[in-house]
PANU-106929 format. One record per atom (N, C-alpha, C, O): residue number from 1; x, y, z. Coordinates in nm, 2 decimals, padded with zeros to 4 digits. Layout:
% residues N
  pos      c1      c2      c3
  NUM       X       Y       Z
...
This chain:
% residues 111
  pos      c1      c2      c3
    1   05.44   05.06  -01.76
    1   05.51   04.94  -01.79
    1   05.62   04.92  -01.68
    1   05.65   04.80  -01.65
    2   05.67   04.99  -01.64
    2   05.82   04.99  -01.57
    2   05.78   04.98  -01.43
    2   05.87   04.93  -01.36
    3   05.65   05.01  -01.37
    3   05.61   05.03  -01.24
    3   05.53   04.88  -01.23
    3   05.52   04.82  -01.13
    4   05.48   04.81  -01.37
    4   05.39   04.67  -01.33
    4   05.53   04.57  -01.37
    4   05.52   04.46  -01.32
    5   05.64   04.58  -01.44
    5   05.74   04.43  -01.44
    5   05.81   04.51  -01.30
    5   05.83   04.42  -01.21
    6   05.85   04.63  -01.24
    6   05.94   04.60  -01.08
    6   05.86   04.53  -01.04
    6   05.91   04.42  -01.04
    7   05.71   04.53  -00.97
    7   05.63   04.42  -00.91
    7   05.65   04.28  -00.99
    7   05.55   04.20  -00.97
    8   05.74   04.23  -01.07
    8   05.75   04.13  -01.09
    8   05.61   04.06  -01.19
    8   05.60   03.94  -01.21
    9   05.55   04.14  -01.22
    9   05.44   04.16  -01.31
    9   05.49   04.13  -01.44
    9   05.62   04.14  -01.46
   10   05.41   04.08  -01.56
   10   05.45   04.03  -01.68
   10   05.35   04.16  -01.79
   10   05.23   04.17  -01.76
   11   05.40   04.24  -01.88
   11   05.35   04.34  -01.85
   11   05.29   04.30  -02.08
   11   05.38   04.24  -02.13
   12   05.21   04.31  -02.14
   12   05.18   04.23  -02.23
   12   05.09   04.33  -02.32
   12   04.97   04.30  -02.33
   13   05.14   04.46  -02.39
   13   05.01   04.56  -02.46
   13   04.92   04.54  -02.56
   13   04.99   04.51  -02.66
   14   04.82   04.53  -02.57
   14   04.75   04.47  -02.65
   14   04.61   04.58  -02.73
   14   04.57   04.68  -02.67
   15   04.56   04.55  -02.82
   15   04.49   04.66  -02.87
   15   04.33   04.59  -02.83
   15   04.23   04.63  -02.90
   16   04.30   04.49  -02.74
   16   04.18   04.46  -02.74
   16   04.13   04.53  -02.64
   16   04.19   04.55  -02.54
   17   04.00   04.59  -02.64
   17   03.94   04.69  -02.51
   17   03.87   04.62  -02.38
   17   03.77   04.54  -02.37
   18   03.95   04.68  -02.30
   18   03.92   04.66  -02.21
   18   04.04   04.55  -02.12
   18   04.05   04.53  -02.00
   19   04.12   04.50  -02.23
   19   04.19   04.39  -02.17
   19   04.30   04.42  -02.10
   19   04.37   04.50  -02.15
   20   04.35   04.36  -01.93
   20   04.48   04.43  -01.91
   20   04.58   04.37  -01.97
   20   04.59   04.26  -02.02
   21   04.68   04.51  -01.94
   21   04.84   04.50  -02.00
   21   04.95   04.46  -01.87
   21   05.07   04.44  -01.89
   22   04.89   04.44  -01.77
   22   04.96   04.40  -01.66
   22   04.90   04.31  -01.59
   22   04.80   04.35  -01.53
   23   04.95   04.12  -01.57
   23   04.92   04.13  -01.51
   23   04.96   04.00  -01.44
   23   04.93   03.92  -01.53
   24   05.00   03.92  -01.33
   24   05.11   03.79  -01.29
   24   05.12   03.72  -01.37
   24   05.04   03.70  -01.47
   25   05.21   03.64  -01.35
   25   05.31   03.60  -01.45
   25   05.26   03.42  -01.41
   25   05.24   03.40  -01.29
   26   05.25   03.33  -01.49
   26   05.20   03.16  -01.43
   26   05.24   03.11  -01.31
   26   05.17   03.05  -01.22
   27   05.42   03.18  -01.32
   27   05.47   03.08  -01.20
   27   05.45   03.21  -01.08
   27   05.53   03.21  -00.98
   28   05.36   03.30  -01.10
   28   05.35   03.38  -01.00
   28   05.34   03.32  -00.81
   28   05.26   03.23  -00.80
   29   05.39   03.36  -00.73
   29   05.35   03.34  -00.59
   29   05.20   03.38  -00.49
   29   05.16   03.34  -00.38
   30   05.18   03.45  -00.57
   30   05.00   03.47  -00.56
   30   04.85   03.38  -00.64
   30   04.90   03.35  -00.75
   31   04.77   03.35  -00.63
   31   04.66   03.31  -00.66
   31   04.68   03.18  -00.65
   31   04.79   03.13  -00.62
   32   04.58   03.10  -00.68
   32   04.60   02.99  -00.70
   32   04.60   02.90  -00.78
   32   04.54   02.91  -00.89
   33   04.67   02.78  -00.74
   33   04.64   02.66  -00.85
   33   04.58   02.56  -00.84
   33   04.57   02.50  -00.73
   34   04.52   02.50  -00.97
   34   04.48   02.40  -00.99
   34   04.54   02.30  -00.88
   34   04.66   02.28  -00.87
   35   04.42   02.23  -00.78
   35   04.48   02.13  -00.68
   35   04.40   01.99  -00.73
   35   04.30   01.94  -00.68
   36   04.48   01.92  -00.87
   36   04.39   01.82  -00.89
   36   04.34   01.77  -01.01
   36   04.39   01.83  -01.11
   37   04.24   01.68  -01.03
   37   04.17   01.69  -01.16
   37   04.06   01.78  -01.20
   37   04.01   01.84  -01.10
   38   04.00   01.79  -01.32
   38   03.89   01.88  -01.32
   38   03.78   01.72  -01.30
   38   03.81   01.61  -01.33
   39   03.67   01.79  -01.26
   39   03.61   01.66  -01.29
   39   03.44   01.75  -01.37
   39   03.39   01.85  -01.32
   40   03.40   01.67  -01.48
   40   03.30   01.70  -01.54
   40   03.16   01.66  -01.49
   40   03.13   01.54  -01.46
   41   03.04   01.82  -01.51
   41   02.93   01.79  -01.39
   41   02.87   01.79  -01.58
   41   02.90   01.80  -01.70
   42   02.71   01.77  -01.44
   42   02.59   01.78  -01.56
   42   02.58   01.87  -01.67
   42   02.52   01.84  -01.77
   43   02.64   02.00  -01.67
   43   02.62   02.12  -01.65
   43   02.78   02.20  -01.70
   43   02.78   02.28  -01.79
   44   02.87   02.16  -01.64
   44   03.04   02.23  -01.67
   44   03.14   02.19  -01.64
   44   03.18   02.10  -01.71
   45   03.20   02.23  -01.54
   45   03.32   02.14  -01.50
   45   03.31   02.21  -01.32
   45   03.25   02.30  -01.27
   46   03.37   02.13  -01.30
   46   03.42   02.15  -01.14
   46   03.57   02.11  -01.07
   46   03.62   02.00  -01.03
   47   03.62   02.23  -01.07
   47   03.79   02.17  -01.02
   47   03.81   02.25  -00.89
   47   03.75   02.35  -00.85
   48   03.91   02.18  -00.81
   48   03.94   02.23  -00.66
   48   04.07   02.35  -00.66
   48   04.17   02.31  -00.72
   49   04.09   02.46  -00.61
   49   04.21   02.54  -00.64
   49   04.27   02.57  -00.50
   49   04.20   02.62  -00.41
   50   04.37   02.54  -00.49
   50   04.45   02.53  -00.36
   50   04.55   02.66  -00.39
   50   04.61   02.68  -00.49
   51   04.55   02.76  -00.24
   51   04.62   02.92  -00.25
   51   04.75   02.88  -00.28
   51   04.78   02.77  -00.24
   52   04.85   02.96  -00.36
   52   05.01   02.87  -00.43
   52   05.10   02.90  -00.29
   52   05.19   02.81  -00.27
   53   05.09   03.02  -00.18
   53   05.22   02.99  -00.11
   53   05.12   03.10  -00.02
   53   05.01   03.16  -00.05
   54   05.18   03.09   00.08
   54   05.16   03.21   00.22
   54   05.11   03.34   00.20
   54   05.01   03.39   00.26
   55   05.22   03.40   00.07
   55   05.19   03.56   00.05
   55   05.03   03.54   00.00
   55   04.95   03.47  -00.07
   56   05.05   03.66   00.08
   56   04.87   03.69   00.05
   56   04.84   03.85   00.00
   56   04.93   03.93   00.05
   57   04.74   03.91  -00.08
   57   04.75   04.04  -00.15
   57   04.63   04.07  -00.02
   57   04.68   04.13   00.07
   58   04.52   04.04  -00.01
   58   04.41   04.08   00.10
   58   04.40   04.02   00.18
   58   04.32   04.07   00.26
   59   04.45   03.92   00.20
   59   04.41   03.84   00.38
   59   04.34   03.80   00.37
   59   04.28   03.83   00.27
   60   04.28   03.69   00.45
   60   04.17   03.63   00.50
   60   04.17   03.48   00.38
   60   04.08   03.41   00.37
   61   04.26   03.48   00.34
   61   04.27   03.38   00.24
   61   04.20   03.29   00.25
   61   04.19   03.26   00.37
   62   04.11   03.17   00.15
   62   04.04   03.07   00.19
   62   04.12   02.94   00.10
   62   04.13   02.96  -00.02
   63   04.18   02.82   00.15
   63   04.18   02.77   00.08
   63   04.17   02.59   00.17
   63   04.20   02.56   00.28
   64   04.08   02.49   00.03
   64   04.11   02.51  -00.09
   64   03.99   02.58  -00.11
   64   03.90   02.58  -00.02
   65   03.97   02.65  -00.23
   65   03.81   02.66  -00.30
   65   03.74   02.61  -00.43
   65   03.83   02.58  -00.51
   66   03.68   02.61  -00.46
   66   03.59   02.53  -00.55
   66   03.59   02.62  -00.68
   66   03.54   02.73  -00.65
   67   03.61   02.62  -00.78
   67   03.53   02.68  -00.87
   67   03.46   02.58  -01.00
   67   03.51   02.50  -01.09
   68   03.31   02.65  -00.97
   68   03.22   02.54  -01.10
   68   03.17   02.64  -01.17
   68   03.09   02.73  -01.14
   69   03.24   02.60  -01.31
   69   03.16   02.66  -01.47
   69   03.02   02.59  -01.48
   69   02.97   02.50  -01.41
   70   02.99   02.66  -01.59
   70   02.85   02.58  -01.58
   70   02.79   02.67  -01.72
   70   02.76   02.79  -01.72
   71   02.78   02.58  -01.83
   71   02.73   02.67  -01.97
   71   02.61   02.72  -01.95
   71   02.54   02.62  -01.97
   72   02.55   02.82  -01.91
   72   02.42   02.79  -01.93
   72   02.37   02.86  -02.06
   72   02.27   02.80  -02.11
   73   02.41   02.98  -02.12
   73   02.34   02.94  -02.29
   73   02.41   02.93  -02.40
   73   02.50   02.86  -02.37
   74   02.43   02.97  -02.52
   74   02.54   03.00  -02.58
   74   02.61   03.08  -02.59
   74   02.72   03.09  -02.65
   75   02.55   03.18  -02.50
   75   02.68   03.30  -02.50
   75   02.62   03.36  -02.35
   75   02.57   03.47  -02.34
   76   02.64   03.26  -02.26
   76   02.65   03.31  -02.14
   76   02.72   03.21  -02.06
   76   02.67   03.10  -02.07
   77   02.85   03.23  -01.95
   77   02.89   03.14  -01.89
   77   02.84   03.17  -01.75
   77   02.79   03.29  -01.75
   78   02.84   03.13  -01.64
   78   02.86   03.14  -01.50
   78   02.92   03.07  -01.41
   78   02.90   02.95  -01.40
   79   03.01   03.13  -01.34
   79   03.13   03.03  -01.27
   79   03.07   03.06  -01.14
   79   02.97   03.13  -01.13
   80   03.12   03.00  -01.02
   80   03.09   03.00  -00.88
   80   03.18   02.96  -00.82
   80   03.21   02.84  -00.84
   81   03.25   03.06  -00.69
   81   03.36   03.01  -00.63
   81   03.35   03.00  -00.48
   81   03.31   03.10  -00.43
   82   03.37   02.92  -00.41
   82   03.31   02.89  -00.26
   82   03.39   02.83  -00.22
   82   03.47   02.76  -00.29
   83   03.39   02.85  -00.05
   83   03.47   02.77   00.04
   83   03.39   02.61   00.06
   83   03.27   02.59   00.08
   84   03.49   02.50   00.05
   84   03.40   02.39   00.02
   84   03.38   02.33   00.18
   84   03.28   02.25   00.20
   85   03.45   02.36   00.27
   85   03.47   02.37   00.40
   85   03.38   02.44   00.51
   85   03.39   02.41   00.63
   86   03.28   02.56   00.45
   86   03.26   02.64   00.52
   86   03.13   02.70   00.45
   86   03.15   02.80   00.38
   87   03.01   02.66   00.47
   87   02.88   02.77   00.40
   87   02.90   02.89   00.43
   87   02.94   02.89   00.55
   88   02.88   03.04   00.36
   88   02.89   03.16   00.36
   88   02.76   03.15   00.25
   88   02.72   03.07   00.16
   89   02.72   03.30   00.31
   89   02.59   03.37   00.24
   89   02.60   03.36   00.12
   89   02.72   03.37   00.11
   90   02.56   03.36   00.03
   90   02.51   03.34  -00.11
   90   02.40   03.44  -00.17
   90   02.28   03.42  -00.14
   91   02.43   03.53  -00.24
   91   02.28   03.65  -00.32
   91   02.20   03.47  -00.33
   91   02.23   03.36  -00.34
   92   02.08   03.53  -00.32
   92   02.00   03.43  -00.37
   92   01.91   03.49  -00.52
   92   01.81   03.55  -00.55
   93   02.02   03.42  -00.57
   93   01.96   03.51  -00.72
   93   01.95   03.39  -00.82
   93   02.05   03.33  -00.86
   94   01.82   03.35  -00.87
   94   01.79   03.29  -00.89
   94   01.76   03.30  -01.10
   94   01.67   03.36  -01.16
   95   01.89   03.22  -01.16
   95   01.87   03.20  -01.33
   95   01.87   03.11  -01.37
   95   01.94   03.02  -01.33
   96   01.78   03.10  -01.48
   96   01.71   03.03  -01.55
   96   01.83   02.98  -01.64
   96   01.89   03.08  -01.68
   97   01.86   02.87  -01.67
   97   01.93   02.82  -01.77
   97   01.89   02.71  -01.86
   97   01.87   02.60  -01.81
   98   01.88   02.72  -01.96
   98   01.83   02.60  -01.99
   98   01.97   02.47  -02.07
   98   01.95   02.37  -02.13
   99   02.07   02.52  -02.03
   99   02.20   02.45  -02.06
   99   02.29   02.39  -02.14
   99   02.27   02.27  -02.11
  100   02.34   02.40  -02.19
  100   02.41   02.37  -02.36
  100   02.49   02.29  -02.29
  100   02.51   02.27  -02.17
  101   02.57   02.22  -02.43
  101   02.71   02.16  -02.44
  101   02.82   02.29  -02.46
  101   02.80   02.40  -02.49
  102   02.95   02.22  -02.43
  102   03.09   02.31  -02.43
  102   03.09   02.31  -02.60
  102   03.14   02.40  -02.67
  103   03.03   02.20  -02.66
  103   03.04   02.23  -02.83
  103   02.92   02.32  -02.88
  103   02.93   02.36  -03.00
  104   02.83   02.34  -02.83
  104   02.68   02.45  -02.83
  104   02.75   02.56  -02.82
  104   02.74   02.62  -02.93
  105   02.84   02.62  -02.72
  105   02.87   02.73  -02.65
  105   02.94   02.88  -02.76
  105   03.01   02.83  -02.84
  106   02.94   02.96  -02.77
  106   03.03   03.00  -02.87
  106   03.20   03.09  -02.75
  106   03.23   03.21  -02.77
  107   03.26   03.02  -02.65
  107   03.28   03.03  -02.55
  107   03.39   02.93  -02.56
  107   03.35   02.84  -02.63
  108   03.53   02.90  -02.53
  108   03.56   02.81  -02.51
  108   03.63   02.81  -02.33
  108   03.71   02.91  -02.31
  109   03.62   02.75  -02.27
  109   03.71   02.73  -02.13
  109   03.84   02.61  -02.12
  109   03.82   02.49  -02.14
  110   03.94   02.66  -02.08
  110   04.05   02.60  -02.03
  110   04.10   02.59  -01.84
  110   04.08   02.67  -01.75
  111   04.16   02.50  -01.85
  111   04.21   02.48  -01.70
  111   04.36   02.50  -01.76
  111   04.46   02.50  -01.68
């Protein structure tokens, strides 16, 4: 605990497994944010995320990038995050969904 709040970390114990107890705080200076509206696809949502400031944890930073949900059963989600700027290789892995509603889903998603 004392080693994840000096990093300025929000440190939060919890008894669910697997969940972390450490880990940035909203108004953190790393990752990014929401740049925008979400806008609603066939399928899930699609919103734009722009990097929040300079500091960077790995480099190579891309921004903005895309991230699209997408229900595809009731208890399966799939997100996808890409440079919207720039094609990069892609697994070509190819699933079948046959696609629910966000009220089908037993799942809920927030921006």
């Amino acid at each position: 605990q004392e080693v994840c709040e000096a990093r300025g970390c929000t440190w939060c114990a919890t008894d669910v497994a697997n969940a972390p107890w450490c880990f940035f705080p909203e108004d953190s200076p790393y990752g990014y944010s929401l740049g925008g509206s979400s806008e609603k696809t066939a399928n899930g949502w699609r919103v734009t995320l722009n990097k929040r400031q300079a500091l960077s944890l790995f480099g190579n930073d891309i921004s903005p990038i895309v991230l699209e949900v997408e229900f595809q059963t009731k208890d399966r989600l799939r997100f996808r995050l890409y440079d919207p700027n720039r094609q990069r290789f892609e697994v070509p892995l190819k699933i079948d969904s046959p696609g629910v509603t966000a009220d089908e889903a037993s799942y809920d998603v927030e921006f």
